[in-house]
MIVOBA-108610 format. One record per residue (C-alpha): residue in one letter; y, x, z. Coordinates in steps of 0.02 Angstrom, whole numbers, plus 50000, padded with zeros to 5 digits. Each point is the difference from the previous one (the first is absolute). Example, Ala and Ser with C-alpha at 12.3 -4.5 7.8 and 13.67 -1.06 7.14 Angstrom:
2
a497755061550390 s501725006949967 
REM end
This chain:
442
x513575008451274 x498714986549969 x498145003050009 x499794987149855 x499985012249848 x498765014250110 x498904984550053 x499594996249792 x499795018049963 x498694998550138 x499244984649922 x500145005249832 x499165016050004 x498494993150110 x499834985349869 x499955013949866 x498965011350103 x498864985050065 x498765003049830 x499675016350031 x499654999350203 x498544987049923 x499595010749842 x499715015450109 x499094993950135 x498385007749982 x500255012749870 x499815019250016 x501295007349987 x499845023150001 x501805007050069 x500395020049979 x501255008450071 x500125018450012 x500485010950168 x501824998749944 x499994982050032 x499355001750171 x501245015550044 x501384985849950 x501144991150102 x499554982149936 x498005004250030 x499874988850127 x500904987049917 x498455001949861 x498834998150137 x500804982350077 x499964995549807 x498285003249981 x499354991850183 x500714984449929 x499355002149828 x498135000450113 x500654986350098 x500504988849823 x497935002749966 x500015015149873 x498605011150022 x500915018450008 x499465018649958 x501095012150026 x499905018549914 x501175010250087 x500695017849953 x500425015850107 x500855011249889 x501415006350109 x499084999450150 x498655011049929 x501445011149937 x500665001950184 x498295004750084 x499545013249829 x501805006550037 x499595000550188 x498295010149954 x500775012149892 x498704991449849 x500464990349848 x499294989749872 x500045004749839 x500524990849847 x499085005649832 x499994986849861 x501154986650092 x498195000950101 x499885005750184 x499045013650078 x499284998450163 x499385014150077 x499105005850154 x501405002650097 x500984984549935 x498674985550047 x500155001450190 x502034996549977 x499504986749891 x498864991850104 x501135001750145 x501324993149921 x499314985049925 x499324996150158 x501695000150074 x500664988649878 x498594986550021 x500264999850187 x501914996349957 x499504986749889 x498814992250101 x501045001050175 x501504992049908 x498944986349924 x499294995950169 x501684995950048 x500164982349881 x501464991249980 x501395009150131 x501414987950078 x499294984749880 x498754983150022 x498445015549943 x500445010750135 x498365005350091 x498984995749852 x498225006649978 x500035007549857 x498335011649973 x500085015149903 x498245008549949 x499765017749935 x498925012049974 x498475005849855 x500384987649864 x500225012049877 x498695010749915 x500745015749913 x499225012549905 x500855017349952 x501435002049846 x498875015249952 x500645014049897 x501174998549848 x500685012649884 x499305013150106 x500764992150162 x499014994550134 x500874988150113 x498815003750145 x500454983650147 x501104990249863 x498854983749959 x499774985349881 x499474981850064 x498234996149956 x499714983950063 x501064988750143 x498934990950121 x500454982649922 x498654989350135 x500625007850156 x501924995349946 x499414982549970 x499154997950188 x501745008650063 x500944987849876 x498814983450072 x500725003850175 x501855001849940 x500015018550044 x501355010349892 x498945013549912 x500675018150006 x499585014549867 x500565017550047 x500275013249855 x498245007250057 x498254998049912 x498305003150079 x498345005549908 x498474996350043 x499705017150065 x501435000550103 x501115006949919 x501874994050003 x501175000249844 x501975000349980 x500404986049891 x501454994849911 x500904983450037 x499974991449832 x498425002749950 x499144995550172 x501294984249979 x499604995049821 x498135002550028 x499934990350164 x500964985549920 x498835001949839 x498274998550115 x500664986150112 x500474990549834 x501954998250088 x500984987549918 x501415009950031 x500535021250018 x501595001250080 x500895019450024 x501465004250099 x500785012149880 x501495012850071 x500285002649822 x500624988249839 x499765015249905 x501395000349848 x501764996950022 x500104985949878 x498834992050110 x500645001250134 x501764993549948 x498854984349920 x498454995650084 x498574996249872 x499384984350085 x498434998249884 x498795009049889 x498454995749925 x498795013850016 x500275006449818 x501834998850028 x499805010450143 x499005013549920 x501245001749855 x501405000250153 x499275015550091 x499895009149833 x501404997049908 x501204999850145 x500735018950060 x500325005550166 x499054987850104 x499565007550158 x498095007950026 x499934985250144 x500574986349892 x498545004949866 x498625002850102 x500454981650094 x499974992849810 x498615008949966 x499004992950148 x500634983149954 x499505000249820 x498235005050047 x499824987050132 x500534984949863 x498845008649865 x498634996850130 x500204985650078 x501394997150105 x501054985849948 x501745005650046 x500735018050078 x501815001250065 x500945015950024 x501384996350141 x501525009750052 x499495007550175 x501655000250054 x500514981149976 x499834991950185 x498824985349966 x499485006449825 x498244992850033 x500474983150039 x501304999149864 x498815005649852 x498804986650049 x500894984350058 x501195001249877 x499874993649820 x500805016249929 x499805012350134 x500645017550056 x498675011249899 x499245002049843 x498564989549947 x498505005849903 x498804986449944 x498744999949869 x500034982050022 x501264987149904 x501724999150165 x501184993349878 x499744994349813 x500324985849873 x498644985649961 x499794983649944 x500734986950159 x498854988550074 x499924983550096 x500105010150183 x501425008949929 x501134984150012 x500575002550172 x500615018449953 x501114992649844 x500754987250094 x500645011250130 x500505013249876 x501044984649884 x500684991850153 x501645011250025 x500215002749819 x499784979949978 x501284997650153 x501475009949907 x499684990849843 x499195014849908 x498804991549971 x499264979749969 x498954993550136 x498144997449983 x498994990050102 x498285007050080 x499214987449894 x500895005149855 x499525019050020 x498114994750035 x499934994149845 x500705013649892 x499345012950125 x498975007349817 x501785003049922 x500535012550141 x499825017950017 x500325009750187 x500205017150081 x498975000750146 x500025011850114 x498835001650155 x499734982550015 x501944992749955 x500704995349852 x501495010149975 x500574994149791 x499344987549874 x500414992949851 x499484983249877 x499545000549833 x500254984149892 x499244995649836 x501384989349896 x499654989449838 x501095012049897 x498835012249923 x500045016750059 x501234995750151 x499454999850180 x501224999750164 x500035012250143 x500514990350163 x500095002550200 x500185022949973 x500275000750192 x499785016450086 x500065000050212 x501535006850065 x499185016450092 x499185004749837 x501464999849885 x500845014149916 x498175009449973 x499724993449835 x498754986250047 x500724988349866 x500025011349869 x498235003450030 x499834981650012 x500614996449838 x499035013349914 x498514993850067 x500324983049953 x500535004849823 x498565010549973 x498544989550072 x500584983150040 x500914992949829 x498774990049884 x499585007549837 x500914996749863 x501744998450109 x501485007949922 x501614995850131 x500164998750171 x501434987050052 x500764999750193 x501144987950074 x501025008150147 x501734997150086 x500345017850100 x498725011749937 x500605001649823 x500775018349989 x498015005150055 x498974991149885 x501385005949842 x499725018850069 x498154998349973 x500364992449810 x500364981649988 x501294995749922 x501304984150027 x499214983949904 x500574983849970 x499304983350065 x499674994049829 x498575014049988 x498924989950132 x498624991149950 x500744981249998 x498674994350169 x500725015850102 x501824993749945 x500054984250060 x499335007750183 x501785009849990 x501084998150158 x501695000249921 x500664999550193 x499315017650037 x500635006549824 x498625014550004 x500055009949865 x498755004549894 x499435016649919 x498465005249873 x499025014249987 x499255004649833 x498155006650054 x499875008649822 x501485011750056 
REM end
């Protein structure tokens, strides 16, 4: 079997990925996992991921959980924690299994990260791992009557001694434990000391390794994207998610209302979930952004490269006439484009005609991997909505292979004697496109 076809899969995905290597070289990125994660098989897997994550130039925190490990030693001990108000309680006899057992886990962590790279070029690397009392807790206090005794809230992260950890390319380390200033230590719980440290160090990114996808619906059809509205309205409307699943929305939601650019919630159990959600254009997880990833605008001049590669097939079958680059700088104003993260993925051109009240939609293109989802629809909503000149009354297009969609979405066959006289005489009688009108009044 030739090599060929698995040598361009290779180049193609590190010409796609090649943006992000450079986009994320110096960012801070906060990744959480809980002590499930670490229990797993593929744990150490995560850990090579996240060595060459440090290695690409992202500054790393990682929040890590221990859950089930704390479980173990409290079942070991004969003590428990108790849960009152989806809220933990941790008593006298429940801190020293906590401590013990998040200590356990760090050590893990640490000893596997000190590893690098195994049987690859980063084997042996020096990668430096510093922990310890970065985080400031103070006590959750009583509620309803309750008091929850050990179980703490973060109060402040130490955001200057990450940065000098950071400036020597050390991988910072939070444990799931919270120190006042008079000594005391606090049980905390994973998403807020997550959400809070990626709020303080202004991350640009929250990323949680989630065990759970919460509803079955969801899990059947990953939700790739949510704005943080549509994520609220999600969590409440939407039955039988799992606790998990909320509280990681919850956690996300709070970090974009304060700051944090972009939070990710990825599958735990996907080998190489990590690197898939962020090298990829589309990713494994599910994106929340309070920032614009995908929408429709106006195109403009630097947009030009994206059309002509998204035309280029289209114009090689004959769906489509051929335009120049010189020709599309020039009406670059008459074009509309979906753009998300950086790529032009649909467009469209709007003409003005001498016929009064008549203007032609040309070049509806959508990108292969994005049809199917509606794109165009939304495209030609927009474009009737925003981008036709007041006072237009039809829309006119000319098209050879695409006419069953545009007369589901309302035009109606036309003849060519309906064209303003200019737009007639530009009729290619060789490609024999037909033409359909839409009445915008209808």
């Amino acid at each position: 079997m030739s090599k060929a076809p698995q040598h361009q899969q290779f180049v193609d995905w590190f010409r796609q990925s090649s943006p992000y290597i450079h986009a994320f070289r110096g960012r801070l990125f906060v990744v959480a996992f809980d002590g499930d994660v670490v229990a797993g098989d593929g744990f150490a897997h995560l850990v090579h991921d996240l060595a060459l994550l440090n290695s690409l130039g992202v500054k790393l925190v990682l929040v890590h959980g221990a859950r089930p490990q704390i479980e173990q030693r409290l079942k070991e001990a004969g003590a428990k924690i108790d849960y009152i108000n989806n809220l933990r309680v941790t008593n006298d006899k429940a801190l020293p299994c906590v401590k013990q057992a998040t200590a356990s886990v760090r050590v893990e962590i640490e000893a596997l990260l000190s590893m690098g790279l195994a049987n690859s070029p980063m084997a042996g690397a020096k990668i430096r791992v510093a922990s310890g009392n970065f985080v400031t807790a103070q006590p959750l206090g009583i509620h309803d009557g309750v008091d929850y005794q050990h179980t703490g809230v973060v109060r402040r992260i130490d955001v200057s001694g990450i940065e000098q950890q950071h400036a020597h390319n050390s991988i910072v380390l939070l444990s799931p434990l919270g120190y006042s200033p008079t000594g005391e230590i606090f049980n905390l719980a994973l998403n807020d000391l997550a959400s809070s440290a990626a709020i303080q160090l202004q991350a640009d990114k929250l990323i949680t390794l989630t065990g759970s996808y919460g509803s079955k619906a969801a899990r059947k059809k990953l939700l790739r994207q949510f704005s943080v509205s549509e994520a609220e309205q999600f969590i409440t409307k939407q039955k039988n998610l799992s606790d998990t699943y909320v509280r990681d929305m919850q956690s996300a939601i709070h970090a974009c209302r304060h700051g944090v650019q972009r939070a990710h919630l990825i599958d735990q159990h996907i080998d190489g979930g990590l690197l898939l959600e962020l090298f990829t254009r589309d990713g494994v997880g599910t994106l929340i952004t309070d920032d614009i990833y995908e929408g429709i605008r106006q195109a403009e001049i630097n947009d030009v490269g994206g059309i002509i590669e998204l035309l280029a097939p289209l114009e090689e079958n004959g769906t489509l006439v051929r335009r120049s680059r010189e020709l599309l700088e020039t009406e670059i104003e008459q074009f509309t484009v979906v753009e998300r993260d950086g790529m032009v993925i649909a467009c469209a051109a709007l003409y003005p005609t001498t016929k009064k009240g008549l203007v032609e939609l040309a070049c509806l293109a959508v990108h292969p991997d994005y049809q199917n989802e509606g794109r165009g629809d939304h495209l030609l909503a927009w474009i009737e909505q925003q981008a036709i000149p007041e006072g237009a009354e039809r829309l006119f297009v000319l098209t050879t292979r695409t006419a069953h969609w545009f007369r589901e979405r309302g035009f109606k066959a036309a003849d060519i004697k309906t064209l303003p006289s200019k737009r007639r005489s530009l009729y290619n009688y060789q490609r024999n496109s037909k033409i359909f009108i839409k009445n915008m009044a209808s």
